[in-house]
Structure formats: C-alpha cells, structure tokens
C-alpha positions as a Markdown table, in Angstrom:
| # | Residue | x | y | z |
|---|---|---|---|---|
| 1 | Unk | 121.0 | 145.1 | 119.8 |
| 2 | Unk | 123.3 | 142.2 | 120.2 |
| 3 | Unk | 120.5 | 140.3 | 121.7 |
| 4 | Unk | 118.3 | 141.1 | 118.5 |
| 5 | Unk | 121.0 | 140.1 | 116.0 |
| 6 | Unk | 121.3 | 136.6 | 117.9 |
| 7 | Unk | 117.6 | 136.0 | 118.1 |
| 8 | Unk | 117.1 | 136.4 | 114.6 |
| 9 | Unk | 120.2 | 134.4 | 113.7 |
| 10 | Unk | 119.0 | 131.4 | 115.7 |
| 11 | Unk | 115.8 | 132.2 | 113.7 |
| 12 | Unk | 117.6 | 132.0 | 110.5 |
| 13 | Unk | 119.5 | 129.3 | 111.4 |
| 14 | Unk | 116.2 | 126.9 | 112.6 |
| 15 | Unk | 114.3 | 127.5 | 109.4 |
| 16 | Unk | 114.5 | 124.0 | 107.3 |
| 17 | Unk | 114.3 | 124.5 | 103.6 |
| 18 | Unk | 111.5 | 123.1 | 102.4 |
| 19 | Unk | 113.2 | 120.4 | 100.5 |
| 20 | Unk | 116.2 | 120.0 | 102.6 |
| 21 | Unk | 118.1 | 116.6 | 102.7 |
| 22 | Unk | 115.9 | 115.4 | 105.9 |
| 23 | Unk | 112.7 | 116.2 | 103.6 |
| 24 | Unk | 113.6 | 114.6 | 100.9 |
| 25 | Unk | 114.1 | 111.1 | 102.5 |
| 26 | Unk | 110.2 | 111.4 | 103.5 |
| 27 | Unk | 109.6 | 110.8 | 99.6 |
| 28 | Unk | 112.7 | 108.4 | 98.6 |
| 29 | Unk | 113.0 | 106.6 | 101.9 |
| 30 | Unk | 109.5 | 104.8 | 101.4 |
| 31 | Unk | 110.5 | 103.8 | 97.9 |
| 32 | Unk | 113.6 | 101.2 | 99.1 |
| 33 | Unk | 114.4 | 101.3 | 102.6 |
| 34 | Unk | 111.2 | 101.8 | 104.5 |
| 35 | Unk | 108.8 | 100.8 | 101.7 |
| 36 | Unk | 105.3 | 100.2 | 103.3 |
| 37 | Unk | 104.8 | 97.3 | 101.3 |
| 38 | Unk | 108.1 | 94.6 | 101.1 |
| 39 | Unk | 109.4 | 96.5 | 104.3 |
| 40 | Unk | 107.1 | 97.6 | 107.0 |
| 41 | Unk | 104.5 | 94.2 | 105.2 |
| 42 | Unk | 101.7 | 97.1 | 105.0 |
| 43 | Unk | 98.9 | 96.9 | 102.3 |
| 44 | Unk | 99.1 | 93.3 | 101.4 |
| 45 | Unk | 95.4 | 92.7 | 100.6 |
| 46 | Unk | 95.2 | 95.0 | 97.8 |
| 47 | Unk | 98.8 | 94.3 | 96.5 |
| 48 | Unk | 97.3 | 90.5 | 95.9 |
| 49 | Unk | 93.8 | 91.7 | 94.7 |
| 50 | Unk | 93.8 | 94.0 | 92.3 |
| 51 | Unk | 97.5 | 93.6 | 90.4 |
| 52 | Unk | 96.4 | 91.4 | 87.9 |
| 53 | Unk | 96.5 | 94.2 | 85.5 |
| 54 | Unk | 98.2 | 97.8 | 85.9 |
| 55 | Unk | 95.3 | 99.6 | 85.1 |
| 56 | Unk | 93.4 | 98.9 | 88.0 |
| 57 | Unk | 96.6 | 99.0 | 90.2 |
| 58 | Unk | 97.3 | 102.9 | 88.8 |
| 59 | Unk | 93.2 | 103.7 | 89.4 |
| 60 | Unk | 94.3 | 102.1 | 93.1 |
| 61 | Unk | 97.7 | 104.1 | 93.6 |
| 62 | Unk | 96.0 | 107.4 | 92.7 |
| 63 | Unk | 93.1 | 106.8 | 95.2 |
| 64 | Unk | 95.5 | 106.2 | 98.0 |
| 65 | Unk | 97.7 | 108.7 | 96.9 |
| 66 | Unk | 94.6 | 111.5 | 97.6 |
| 67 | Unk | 93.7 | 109.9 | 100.5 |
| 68 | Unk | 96.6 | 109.4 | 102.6 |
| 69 | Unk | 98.3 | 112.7 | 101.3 |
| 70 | Unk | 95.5 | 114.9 | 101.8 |
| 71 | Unk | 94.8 | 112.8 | 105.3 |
| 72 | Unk | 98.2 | 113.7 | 106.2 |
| 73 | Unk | 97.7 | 117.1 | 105.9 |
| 74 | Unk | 94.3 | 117.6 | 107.4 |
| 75 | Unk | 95.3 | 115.6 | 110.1 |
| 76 | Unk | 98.5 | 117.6 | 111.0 |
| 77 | Unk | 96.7 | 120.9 | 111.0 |
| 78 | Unk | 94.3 | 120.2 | 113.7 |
| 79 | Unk | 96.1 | 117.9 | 115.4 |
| 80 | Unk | 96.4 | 120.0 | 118.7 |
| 81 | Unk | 92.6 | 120.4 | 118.6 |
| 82 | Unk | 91.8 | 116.2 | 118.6 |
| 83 | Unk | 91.3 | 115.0 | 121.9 |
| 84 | Unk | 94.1 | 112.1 | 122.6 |
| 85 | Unk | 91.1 | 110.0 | 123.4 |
| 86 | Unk | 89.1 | 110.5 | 120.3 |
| 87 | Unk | 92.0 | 110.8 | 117.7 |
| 88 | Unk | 91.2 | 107.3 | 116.1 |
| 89 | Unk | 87.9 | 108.1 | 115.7 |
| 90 | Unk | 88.4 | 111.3 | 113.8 |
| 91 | Unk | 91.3 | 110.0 | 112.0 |
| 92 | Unk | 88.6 | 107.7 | 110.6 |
| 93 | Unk | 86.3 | 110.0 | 109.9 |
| 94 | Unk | 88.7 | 112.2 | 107.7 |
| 95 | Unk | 89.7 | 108.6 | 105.9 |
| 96 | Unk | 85.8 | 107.8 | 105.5 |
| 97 | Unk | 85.2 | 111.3 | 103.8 |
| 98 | Unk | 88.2 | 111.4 | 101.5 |
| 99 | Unk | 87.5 | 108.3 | 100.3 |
| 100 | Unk | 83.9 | 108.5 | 99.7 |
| 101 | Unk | 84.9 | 111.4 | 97.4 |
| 102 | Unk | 87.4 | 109.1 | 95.9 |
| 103 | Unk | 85.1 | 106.7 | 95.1 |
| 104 | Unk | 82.1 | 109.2 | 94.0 |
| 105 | Unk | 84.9 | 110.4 | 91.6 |
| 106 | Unk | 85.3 | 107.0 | 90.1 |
| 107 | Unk | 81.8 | 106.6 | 89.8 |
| 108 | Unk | 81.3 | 109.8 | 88.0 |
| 109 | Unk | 84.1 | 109.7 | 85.5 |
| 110 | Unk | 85.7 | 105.8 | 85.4 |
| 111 | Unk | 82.4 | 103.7 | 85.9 |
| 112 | Unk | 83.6 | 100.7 | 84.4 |
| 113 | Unk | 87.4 | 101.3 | 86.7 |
| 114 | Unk | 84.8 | 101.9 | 89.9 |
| 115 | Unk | 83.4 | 98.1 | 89.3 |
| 116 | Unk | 86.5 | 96.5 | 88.5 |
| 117 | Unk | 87.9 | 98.0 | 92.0 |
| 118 | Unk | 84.5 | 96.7 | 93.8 |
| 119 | Unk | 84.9 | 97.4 | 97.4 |
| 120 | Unk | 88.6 | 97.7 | 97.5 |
| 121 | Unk | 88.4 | 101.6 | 97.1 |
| 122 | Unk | 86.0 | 101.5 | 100.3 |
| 123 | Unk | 88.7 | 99.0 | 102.0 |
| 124 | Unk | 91.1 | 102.3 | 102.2 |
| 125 | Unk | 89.7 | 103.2 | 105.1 |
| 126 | Unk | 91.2 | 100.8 | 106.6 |
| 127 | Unk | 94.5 | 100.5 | 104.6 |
| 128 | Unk | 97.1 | 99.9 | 107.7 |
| 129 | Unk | 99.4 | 102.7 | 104.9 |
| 130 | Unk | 97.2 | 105.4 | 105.5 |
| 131 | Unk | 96.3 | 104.7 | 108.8 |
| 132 | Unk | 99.4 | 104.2 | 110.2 |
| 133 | Unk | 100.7 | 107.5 | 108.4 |
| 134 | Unk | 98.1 | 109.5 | 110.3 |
| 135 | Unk | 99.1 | 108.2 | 113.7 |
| 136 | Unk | 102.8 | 107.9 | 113.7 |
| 137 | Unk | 103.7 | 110.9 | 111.4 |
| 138 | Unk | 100.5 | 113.4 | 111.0 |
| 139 | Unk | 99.8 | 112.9 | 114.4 |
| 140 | Unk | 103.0 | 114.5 | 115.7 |
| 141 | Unk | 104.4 | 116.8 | 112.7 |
| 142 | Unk | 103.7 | 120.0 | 111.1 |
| 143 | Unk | 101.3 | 119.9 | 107.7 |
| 144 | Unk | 104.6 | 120.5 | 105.0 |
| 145 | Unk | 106.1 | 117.1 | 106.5 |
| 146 | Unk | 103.0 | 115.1 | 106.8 |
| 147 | Unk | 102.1 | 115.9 | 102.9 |
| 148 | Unk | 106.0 | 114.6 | 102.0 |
| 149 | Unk | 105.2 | 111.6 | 103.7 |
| 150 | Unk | 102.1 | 111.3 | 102.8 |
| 151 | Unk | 103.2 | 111.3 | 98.9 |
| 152 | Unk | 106.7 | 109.0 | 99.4 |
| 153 | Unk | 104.7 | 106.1 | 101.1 |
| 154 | Unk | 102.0 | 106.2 | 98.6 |
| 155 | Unk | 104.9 | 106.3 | 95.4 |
| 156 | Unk | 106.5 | 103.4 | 98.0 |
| 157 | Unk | 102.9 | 101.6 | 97.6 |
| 158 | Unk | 102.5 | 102.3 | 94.0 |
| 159 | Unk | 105.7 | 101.4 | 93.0 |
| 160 | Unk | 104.5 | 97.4 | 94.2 |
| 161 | Unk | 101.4 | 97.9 | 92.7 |
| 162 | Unk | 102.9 | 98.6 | 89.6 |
| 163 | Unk | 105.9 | 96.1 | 89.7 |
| 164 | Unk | 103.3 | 93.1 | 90.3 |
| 165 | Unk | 100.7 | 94.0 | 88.1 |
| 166 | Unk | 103.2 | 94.4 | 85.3 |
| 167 | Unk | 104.6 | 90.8 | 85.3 |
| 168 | Unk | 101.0 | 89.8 | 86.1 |
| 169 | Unk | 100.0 | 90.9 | 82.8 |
| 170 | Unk | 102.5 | 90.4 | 81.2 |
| 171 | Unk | 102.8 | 86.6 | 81.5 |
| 172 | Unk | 99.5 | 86.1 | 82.4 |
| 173 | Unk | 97.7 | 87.5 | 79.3 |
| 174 | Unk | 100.3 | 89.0 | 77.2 |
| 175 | Unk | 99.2 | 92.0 | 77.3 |
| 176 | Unk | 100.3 | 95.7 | 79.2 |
| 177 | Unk | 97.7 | 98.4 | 79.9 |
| 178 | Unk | 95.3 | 96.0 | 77.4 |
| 179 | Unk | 98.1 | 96.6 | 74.6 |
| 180 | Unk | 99.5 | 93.2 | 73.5 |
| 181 | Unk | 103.1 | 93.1 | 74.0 |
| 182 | Unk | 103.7 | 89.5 | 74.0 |
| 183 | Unk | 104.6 | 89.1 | 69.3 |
| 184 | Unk | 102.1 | 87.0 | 67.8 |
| 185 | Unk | 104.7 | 84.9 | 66.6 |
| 186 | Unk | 105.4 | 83.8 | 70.0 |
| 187 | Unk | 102.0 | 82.3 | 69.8 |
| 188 | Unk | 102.4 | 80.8 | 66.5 |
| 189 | Unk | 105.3 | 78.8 | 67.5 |
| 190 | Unk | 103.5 | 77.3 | 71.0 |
| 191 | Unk | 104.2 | 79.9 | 73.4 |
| 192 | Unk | 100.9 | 79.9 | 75.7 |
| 193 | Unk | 100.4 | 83.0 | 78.5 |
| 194 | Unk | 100.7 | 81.7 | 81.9 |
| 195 | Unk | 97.4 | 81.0 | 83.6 |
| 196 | Unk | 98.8 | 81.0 | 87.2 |
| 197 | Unk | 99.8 | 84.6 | 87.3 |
| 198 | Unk | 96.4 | 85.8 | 87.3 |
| 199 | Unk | 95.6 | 83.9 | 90.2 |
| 200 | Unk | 96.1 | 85.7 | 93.7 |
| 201 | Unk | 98.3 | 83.5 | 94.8 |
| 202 | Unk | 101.0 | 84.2 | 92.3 |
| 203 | Unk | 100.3 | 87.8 | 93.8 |
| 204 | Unk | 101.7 | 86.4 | 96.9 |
| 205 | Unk | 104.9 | 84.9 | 95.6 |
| 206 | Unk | 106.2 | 88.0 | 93.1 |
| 207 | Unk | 106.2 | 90.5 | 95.9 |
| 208 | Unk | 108.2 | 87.5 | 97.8 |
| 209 | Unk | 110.6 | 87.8 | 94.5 |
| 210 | Unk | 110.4 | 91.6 | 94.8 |
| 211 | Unk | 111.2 | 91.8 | 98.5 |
| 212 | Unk | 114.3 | 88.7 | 98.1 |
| 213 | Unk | 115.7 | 91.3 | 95.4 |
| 214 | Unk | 115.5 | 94.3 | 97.3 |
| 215 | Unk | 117.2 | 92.8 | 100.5 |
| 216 | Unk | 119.7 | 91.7 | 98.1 |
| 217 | Unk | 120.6 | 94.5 | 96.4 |
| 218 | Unk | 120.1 | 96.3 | 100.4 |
| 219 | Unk | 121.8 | 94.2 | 102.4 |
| 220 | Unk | 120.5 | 96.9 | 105.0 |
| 221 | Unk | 117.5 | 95.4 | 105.0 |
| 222 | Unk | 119.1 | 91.9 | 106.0 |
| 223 | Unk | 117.4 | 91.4 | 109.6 |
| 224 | Unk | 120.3 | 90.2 | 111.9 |
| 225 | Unk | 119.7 | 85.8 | 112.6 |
C-alpha cells in the first residue's frame, strides 16, 4: 500500500502544469532575451523586405505563426517515428505543406496581400525561425512544449516585424496601416516624409537601433569583450 501511495505521489508530483513558470518563458523568453530576430540574428531577409508597411509584415507574422506553430506540433508527435537520417527531409516536407496552404489561403481570400508578399511566403520554408524550432525544440520535446515555443518565437518574430514596419511607414509615407497619421499641417509648413525609410537598407539600420536598445535596457544581452 505504502508502495502505491508513493508511486502515485511521485506521479503527482512530476506532472507540470500546463502553464507553469518553465512554460511560460517558452512564449516571453523569445520576446526579449532570446528573440529570434535581434538575438539569435534569425529571419533577417524578410525583416528587411517586407517592413515597409505593417500590413504586409502582420499578413507575414500570421503565416509564420501557422507554420512554425503547427510544425512544432506535428513534428513533436511523430518524432520517434522519423528516422535520425531522414529527419531533415521530413521536417521540410511538413514546412512545404503548411506553407503551401498558407499561401493557397492568401490566394483565396487576400489576393492583392498574396502579390504584395511575392515569393516571401514560399521563402518560409526555409526561414532559419521555423527550421531551427523543428530541430532544436520539436525534435526533442513533447507536442504541448513545441506548440509554446512554437507561438513565443513567432510573437518574438512579429514583434520586429511590427516595430520596423511601423517607423517604416510612419516616416517614410506618413501613413500607419494606409491611415495618414502624419497632420496635414505638418505638410503645409514643409515637413516632407522621409524617402530613405522605404528603402531596404534603412531596414537594416532600425533593427540595428532596435537591437542597441534592447541590449541596453538588458544589459544581459551585453556579450562579454
């Protein structure tokens, strides 16, 4: 009886709650400390090419968002049945499927989003974010886990997107999700948008604002000279 009573304890006692302290870091970790984009330098191309309005980067967050979340999962639950030597291959394969639903999706309902995006929604695939979630995290955790992770680094990646395309648009052409923000009387008095920010390379240097700010304000983050 004593044996039974112990069993179960240690039972009780190993079950994590499902948003227990440990958990929850999968989702806000990615957003500051371990964020794919200004910290682990993931994601880049589509950070520079598609920010210069938020529109486009939202239609982008949500596509990786399904993709890498639901990759996650997949990928975790039939992880013990992918051959070691094969498991890049069919980590691919999952990727190229969600995706092409992603994309159909666009197609079907946001035409006009779909050819704005061009081939970057195809260029998921091979997104070193969702990749590298499958194979260091999917790869070796259970399908609860993954799907945390697989949301917090996509908010992480978002959360760039978002920040760049803002002052992208905002400088660049006055305007925020096509709404002009930027008073007319500006305008009247010589204020003139700045052309530069819609160029990629002005891409480039506001995530290099975004990440000096965040190791300043996370001195953590400092690497060690």
């Amino acid at each position: 009886m004593s044996t039974e009573n112990t069993t179960a304890q240690v039972v009780k006692k190993e079950k994590e709650p499902l948003f227990s302290a440990k958990r929850r870091k999968l989702i806000t970790d990615p957003l500051n400390d371990n964020n794919p984009v200004t910290v682990q330098v993931l994601g880049i191309c589509s950070a520079l090419a598609i920010t210069v309005q938020v529109k486009p980067s939202l239609f982008m967050f949500g596509g990786v968002l399904f993709v890498v979340t639901l990759g996650n999962v997949i990928v975790s639950l039939i992880r013990n049945l992918i051959p070691s030597r094969v498991r890049i291959i069919a980590q691919l394969v999952i990727v190229a499927a969600l995706v092409i639903i992603v994309d159909l999706i666009l197609k079907a309902y946001a035409y006009d989003m779909s050819k704005q995006l061009s081939v970057f929604v195809g260029l998921i695939i091979t997104n070193c974010i969702v990749m590298g979630r499958l194979e260091a995290f999917a790869m070796g955790n259970k399908w609860w886990p993954s799907l945390l992770d697989g949301i917090g680094n996509a908010l992480g990646y978002g959360l760039i997107l978002v920040l760049v395309a803002t002052a992208r648009e905002i400088f660049g052409s006055g305007t925020f999700l096509g709404y002009q923000v930027i008073p007319q009387a500006l305008y009247d008095v010589g204020y003139v948008n700045n052309g530069l920010m819609i160029l990629p390379p002005m891409a480039l240097i506001v995530v290099g604002i975004i990440i000096w700010i965040q190791r300043a304000r996370n001195t953590k983050l400092i690497e060690a000279n």
